[in-house]
N, CA, C and O of each residue as an XYZ file, in Angstrom:
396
protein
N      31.711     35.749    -38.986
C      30.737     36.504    -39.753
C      29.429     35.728    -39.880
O      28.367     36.311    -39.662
N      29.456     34.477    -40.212
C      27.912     34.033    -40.124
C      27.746     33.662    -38.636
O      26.698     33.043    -38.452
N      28.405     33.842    -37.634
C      27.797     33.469    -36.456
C      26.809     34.709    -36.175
O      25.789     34.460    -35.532
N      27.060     36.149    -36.652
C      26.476     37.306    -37.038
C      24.583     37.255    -37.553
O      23.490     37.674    -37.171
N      25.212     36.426    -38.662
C      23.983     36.293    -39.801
C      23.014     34.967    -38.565
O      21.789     34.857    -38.548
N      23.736     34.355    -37.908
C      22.414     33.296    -37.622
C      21.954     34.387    -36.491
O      20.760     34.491    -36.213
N      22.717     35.009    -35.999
C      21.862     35.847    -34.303
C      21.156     36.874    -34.923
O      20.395     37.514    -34.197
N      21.248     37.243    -36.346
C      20.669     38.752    -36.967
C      19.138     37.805    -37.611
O      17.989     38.227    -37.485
N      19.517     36.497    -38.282
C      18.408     35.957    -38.308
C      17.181     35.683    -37.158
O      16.064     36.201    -37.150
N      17.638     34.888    -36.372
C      16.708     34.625    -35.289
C      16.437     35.835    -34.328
O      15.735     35.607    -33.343
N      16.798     36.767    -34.469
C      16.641     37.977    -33.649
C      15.216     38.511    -34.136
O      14.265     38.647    -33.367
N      15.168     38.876    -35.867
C      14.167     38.665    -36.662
C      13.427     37.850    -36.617
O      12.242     38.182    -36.636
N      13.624     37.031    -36.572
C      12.408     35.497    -36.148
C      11.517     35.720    -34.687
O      10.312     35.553    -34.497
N      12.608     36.169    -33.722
C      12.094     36.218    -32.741
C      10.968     37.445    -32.742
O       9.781     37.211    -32.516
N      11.442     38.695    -33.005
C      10.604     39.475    -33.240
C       9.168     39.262    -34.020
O       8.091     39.653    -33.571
N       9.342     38.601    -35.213
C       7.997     37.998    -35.550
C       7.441     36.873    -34.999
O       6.826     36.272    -35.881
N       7.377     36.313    -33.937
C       7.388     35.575    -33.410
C       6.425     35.981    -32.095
O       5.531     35.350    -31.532
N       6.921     37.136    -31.885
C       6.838     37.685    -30.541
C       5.523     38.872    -30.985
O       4.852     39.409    -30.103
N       5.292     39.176    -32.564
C       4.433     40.437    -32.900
C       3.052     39.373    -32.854
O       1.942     39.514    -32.341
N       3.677     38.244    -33.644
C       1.917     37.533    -34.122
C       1.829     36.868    -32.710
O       0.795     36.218    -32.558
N       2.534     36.882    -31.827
C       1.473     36.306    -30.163
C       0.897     37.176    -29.695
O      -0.126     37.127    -29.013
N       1.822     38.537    -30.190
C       0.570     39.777    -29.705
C      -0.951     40.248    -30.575
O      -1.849     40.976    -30.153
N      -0.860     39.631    -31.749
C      -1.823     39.729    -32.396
C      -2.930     39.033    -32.117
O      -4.011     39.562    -31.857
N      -2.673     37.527    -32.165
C      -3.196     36.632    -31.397
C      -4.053     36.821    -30.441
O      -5.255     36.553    -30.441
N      -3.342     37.343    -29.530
C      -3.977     37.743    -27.749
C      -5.046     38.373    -28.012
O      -6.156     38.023    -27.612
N      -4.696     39.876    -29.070
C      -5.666     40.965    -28.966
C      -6.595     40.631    -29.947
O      -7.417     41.520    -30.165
N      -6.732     39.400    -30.741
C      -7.661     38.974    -31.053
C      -8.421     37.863    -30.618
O      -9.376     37.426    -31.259
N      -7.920     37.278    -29.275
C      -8.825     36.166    -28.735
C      -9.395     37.306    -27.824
O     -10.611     37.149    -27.717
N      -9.096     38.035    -27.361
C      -9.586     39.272    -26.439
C     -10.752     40.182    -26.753
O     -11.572     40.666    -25.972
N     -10.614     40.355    -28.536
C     -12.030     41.018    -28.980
C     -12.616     40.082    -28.996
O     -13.534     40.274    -28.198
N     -12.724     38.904    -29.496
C     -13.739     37.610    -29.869
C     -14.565     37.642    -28.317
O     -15.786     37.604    -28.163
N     -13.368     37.733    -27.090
C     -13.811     37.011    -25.537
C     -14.595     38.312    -25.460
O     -15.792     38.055    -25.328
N     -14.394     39.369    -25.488
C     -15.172     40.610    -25.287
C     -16.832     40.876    -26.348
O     -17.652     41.671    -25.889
N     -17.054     40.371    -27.290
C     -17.549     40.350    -27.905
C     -18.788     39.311    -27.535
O     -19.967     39.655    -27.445
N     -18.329     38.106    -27.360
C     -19.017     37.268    -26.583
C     -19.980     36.844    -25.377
O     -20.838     36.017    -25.066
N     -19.199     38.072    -24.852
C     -19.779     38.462    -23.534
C     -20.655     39.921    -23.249
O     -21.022     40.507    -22.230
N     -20.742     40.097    -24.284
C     -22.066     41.352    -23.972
C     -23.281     40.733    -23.587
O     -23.559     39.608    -24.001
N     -24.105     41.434    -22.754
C     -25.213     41.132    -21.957
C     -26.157     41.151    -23.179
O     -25.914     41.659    -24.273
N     -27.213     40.541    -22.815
C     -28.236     40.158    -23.482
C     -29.145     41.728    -24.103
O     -29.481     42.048    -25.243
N     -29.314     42.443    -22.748
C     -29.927     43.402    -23.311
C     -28.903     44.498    -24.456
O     -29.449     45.141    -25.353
N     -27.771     44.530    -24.272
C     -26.710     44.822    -25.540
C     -26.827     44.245    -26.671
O     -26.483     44.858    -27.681
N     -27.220     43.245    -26.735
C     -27.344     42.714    -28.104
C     -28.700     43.003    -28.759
O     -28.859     43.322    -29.937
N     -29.830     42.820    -27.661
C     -30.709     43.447    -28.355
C     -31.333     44.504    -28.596
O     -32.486     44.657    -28.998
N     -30.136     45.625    -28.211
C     -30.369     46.974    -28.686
C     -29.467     47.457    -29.544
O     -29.327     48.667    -29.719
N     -28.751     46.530    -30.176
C     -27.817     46.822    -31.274
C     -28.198     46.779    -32.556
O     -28.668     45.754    -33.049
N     -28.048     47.775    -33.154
C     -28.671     47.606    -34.905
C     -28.128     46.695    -35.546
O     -28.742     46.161    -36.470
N     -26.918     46.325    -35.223
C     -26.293     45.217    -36.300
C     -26.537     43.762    -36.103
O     -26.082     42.945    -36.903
N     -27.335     43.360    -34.925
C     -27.509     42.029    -34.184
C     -28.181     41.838    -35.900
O     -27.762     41.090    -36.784
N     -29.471     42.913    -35.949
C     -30.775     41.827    -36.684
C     -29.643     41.258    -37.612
O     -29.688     40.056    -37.872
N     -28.342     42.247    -38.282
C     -27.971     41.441    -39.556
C     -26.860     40.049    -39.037
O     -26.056     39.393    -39.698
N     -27.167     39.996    -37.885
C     -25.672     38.885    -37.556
C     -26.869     37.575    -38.169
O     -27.965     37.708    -38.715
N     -26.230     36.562    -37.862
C     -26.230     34.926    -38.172
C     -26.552     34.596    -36.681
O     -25.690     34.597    -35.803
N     -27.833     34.322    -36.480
C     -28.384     33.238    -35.602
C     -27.173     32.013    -35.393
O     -27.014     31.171    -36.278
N     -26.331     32.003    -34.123
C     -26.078     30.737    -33.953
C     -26.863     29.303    -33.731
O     -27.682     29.130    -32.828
N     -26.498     28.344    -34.661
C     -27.115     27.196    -34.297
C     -26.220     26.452    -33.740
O     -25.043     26.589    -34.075
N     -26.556     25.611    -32.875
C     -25.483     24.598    -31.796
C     -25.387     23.662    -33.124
O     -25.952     23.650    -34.218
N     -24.616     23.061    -32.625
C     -23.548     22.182    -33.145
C     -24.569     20.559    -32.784
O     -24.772     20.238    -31.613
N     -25.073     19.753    -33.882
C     -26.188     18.626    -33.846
C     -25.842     17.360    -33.032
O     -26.733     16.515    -32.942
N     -24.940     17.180    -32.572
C     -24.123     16.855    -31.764
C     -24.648     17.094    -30.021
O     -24.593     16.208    -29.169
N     -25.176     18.586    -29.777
C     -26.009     18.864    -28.805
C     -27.295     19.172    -28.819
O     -27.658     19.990    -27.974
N     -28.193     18.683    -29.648
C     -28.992     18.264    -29.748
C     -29.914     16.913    -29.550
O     -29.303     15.860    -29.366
N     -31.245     16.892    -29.576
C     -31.705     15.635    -29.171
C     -32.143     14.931    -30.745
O     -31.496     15.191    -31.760
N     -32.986     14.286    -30.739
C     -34.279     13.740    -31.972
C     -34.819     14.897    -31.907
O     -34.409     15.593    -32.836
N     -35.746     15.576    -31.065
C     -36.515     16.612    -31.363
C     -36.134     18.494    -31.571
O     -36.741     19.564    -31.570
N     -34.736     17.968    -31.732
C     -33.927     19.463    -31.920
C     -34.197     20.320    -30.655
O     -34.682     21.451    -30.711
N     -33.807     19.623    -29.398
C     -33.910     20.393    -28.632
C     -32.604     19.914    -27.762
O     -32.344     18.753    -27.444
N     -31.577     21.508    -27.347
C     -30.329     21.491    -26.997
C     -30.553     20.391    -25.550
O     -31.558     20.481    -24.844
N     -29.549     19.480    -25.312
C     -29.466     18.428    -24.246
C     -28.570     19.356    -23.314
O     -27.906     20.323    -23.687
N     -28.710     18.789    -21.854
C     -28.267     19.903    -20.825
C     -27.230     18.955    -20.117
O     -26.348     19.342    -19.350
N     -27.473     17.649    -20.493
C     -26.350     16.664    -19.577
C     -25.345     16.436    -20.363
O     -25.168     16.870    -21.501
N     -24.478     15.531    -19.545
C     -23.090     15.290    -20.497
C     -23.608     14.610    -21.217
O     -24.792     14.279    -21.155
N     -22.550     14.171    -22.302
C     -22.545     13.457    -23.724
C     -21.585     12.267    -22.764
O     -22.052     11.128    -22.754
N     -20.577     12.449    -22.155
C     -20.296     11.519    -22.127
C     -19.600     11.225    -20.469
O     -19.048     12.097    -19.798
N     -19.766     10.013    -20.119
C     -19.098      9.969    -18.970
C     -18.709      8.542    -18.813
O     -19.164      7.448    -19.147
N     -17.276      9.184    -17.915
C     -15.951      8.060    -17.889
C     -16.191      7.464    -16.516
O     -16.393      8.185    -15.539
N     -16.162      5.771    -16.429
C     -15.269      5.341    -15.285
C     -14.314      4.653    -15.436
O     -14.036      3.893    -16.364
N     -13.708      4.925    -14.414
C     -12.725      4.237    -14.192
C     -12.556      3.180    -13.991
O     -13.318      2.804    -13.100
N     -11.596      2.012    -14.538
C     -11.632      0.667    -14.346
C      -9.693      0.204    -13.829
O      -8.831      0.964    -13.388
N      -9.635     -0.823    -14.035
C      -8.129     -1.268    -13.500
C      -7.271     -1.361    -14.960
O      -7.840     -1.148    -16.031
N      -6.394     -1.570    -14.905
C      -6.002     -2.377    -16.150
C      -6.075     -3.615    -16.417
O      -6.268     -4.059    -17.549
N      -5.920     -4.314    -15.357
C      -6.246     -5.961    -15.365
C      -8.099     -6.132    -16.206
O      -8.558     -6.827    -17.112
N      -8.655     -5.083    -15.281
C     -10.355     -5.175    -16.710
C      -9.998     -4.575    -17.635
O     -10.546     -5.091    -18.609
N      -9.280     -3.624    -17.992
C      -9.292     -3.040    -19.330
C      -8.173     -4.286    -20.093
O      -8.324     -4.392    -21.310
N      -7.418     -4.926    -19.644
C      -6.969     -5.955    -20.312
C      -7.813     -7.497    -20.663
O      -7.777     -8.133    -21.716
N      -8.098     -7.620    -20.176
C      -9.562     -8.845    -19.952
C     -10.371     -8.197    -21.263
O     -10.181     -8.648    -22.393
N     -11.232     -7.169    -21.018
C     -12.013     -6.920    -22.105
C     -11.685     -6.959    -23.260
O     -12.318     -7.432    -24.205
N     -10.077     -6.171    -23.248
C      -9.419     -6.058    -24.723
C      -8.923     -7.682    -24.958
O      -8.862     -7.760    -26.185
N      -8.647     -8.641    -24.557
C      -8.164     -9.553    -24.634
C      -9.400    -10.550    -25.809
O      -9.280    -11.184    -26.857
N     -10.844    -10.097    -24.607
C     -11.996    -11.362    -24.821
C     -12.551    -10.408    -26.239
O     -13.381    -11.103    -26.826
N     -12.383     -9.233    -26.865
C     -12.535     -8.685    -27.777
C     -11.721     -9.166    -28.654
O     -12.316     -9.411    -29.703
N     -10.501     -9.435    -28.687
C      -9.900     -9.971    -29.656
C      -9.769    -11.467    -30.021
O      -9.244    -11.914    -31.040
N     -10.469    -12.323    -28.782
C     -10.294    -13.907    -29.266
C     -11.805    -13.892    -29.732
O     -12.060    -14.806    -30.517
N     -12.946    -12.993    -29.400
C     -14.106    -13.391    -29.493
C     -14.856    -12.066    -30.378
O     -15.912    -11.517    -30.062
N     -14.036    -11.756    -31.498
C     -15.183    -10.443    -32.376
C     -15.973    -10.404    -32.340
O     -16.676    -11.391    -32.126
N     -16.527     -8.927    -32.572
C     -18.213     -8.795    -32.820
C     -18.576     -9.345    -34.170
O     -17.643     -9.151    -34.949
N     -19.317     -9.794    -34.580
C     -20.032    -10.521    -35.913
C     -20.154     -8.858    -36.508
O     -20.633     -7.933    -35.852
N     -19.580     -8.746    -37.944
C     -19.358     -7.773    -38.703
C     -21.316     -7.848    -39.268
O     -22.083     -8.811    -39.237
N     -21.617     -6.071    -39.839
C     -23.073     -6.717    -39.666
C     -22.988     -5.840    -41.188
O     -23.401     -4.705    -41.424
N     -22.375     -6.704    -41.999
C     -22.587     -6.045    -43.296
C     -22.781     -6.641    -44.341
O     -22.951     -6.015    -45.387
């Protein structure tokens, strides 16, 4: 009898489980649809004037508040033998704390 109750449980589980991924979807789907209206759609829509001006995130910005077009950041690659060396001469030789 409770082997009953755990498959009647998770059967239920599963089902909610399975409703909010569909909710999910069909709401990353309006957001993605929404997003993507053409320029001249937006500015023939009455409700634009009342939306919220996006501002970028200050982060992509410069000093003069103007959005940067290159990366923020870029990786090379090194060995581990240098990434051990560096971490090594970092730890016998700290930076002078500047406080």
């Amino acid at each position: 009898m409770l082997h009953l109750l755990y498959i009647l449980a998770f059967t239920i589980l599963a089902f909610l489980a399975v409703g909010n991924l569909i909710r999910s979807l069909m709401s990353i789907s309006a957001d993605y649809n929404y997003s993507n209206w053409s320029a001249s759609d937006r500015s023939t829509s009455r409700s634009h004037s009342r939306r919220v001006k996006q501002v970028p995130h200050p982060e992509f910005l410069d000093e003069a508040g103007n959005v940067i077009d290159e990366p923020l950041l870029v990786m090379r690659s090194i060995g581990v033998e240098d990434a051990r060396q560096k971490l090594e001469s970092l730890y016998e030789n700290p930076p002078e704390a500047n406080g």
